[in-house]
N, C-alpha and C positions, 0 to 999 in steps of 0.2 A: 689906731688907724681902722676906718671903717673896712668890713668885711668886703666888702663890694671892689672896694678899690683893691686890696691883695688880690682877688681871683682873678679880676683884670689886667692886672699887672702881669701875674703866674702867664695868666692865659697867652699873653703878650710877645712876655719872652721867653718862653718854654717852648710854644709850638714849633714844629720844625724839624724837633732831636727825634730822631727813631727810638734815642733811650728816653722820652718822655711817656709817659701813659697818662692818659686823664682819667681822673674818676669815673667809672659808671657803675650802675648795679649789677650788668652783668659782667663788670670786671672784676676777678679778685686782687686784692692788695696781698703784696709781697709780704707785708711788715707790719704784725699787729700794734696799733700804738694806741694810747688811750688819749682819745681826743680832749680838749676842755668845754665844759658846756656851753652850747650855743654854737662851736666852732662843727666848721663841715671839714671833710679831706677832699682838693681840687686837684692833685694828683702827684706823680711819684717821679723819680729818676735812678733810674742803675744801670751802676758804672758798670764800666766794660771790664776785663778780667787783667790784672789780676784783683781787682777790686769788686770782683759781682756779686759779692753779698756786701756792699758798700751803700745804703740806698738815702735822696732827700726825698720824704714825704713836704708837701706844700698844704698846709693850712691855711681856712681863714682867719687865722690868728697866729700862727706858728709854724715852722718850719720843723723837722725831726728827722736827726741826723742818726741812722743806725748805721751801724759797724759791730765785731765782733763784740767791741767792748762793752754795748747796749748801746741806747737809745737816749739822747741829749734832745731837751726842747729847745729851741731857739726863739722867744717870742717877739712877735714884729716887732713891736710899738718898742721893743729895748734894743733896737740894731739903732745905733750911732757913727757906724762908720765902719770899711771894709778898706782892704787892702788892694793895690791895683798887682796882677804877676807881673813879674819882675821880666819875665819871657812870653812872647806869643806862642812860641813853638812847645809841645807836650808838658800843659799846663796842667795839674793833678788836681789845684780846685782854685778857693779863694779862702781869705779867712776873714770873718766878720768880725767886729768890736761891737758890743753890748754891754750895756750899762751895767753886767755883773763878770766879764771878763768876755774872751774871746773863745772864738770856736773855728776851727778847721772846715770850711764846706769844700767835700769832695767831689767833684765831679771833672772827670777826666777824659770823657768822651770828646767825641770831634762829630760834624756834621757838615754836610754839604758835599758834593760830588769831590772824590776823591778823600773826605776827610778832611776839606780843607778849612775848616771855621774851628776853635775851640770851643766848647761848648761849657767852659768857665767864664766864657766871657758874656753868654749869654746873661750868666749870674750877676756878673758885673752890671749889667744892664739894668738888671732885672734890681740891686740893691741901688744903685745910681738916683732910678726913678722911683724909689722906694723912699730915698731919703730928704726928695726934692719936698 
């Protein structure tokens, strides 16, 4: 998938979340990761507590999911398919299918006046039209 089209997408369905941050220079990134050549960082997500050192970075080419345990690449062009929650109400994240198995994506925040949006579901959105 061309670069172009993931930041657009990121751009798309990310904006909104107060736990979203975009890249800039004078931002610093939470979470050192070693990007792959050619690939930019378009920006990040962290989970609210008890998960805040839970963090997705969003790549032009990858996703990168850190948690304690380290840091997992998720790369776009190998996402085949996600799982829809089972519940609307305190959704913890999604979990993606890729062509070398599955991964957990965390994201547990809420948005919109009083909290009322899940902001797993933005991810929904955001893989939906990923895979169209």
């Amino acid at each position: 998938m061309e670069s172009a089209i993931v930041s657009s997408l990121v751009r798309r369905h990310m904006k909104g979340m107060d736990a979203f941050v975009f890249a800039a220079p004078a931002v610093d990134v939470p979470v050192r990761v070693e990007l792959v050549e050619g690939e930019s960082l378009i920006g990040w997500y962290q989970n609210p507590p008890p998960w805040e050192r839970c963090f997705v970075l969003f790549g032009t080419r990858s996703m990168y999911l850190s948690e304690d345990a380290g840091i997992a690449r998720v790369v776009m062009d190998d996402i085949v398919d996600y799982e829809l929650p089972k519940s609307k109400k305190n959704v913890p994240g999604v979990k993606v299918v890729t062509c070398s198995g599955s991964f957990f994506v965390r994201m547990a925040g809420v948005h919109g006046k009083d909290g009322e949006f899940s902001d797993a579901f933005r991810l929904v959105m955001f893989f939906h039209a990923l895979l169209l």
